[in-house]
N, C-alpha and C positions, 0 to 999 in steps of 0.2 A: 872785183873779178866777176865778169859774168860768165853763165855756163851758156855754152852753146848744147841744144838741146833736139832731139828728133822731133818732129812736131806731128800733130795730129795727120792723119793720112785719111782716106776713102773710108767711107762706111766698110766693116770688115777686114782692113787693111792694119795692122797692127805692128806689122816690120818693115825693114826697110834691109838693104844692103848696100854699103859704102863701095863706092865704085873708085873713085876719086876726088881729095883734096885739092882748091883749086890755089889755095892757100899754103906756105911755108912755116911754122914755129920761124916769130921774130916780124916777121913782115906787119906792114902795117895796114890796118882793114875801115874801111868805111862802112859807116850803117848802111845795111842796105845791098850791102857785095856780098856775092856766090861765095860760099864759104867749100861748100862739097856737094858733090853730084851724088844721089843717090839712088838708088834703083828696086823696083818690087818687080813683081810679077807683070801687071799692065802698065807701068812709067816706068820714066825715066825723071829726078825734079833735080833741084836744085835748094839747099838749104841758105837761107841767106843771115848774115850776119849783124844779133839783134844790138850789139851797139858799137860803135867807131874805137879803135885804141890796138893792140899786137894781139895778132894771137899768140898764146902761152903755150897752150898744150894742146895734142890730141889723142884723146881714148880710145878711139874708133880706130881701126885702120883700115884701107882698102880691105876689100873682099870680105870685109867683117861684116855680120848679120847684128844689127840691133834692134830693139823695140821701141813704139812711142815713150818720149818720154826720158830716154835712157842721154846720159851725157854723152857727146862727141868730142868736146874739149870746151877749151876755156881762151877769155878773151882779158887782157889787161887792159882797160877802160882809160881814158885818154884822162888826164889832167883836167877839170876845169875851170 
């Protein structure tokens, strides 16, 4: 199970806000695909997804305020 995770942001930039999921619980994700849009004060980005397999879960929800670092959800890692 990998965590999908907020990642480092701008010098000073310490949060983020989940705008939207561009992902479903169940669907299936490739490394490398836009998992969530998410939003500070000067951007706008997009989180991408660090390995191929379904997403499982999400901790985050829209409009939620997180920190670097802080879990978003979780991915089930494809068979190899």
């Amino acid at each position: 199970m990998a965590k999908i995770r907020l990642p480092e942001l701008a010098e000073g930039v310490d949060k983020a806000v989940v705008s939207f999921w561009h992902k479903d619980i169940g669907e299936t994700i490739s490394k490398g695909d836009d998992l969530v849009e998410m939003l500070t004060d000067k951007a706008t980005f997009n989180v991408p997804a660090p390995v191929s397999g379904k997403l499982s879960s999400k901790s985050a929800e829209e409009g939620q305020e997180i920190k670097v670092g802080d879990i978003m959800g979780c991915i089930e890692e494809e068979s190899k």
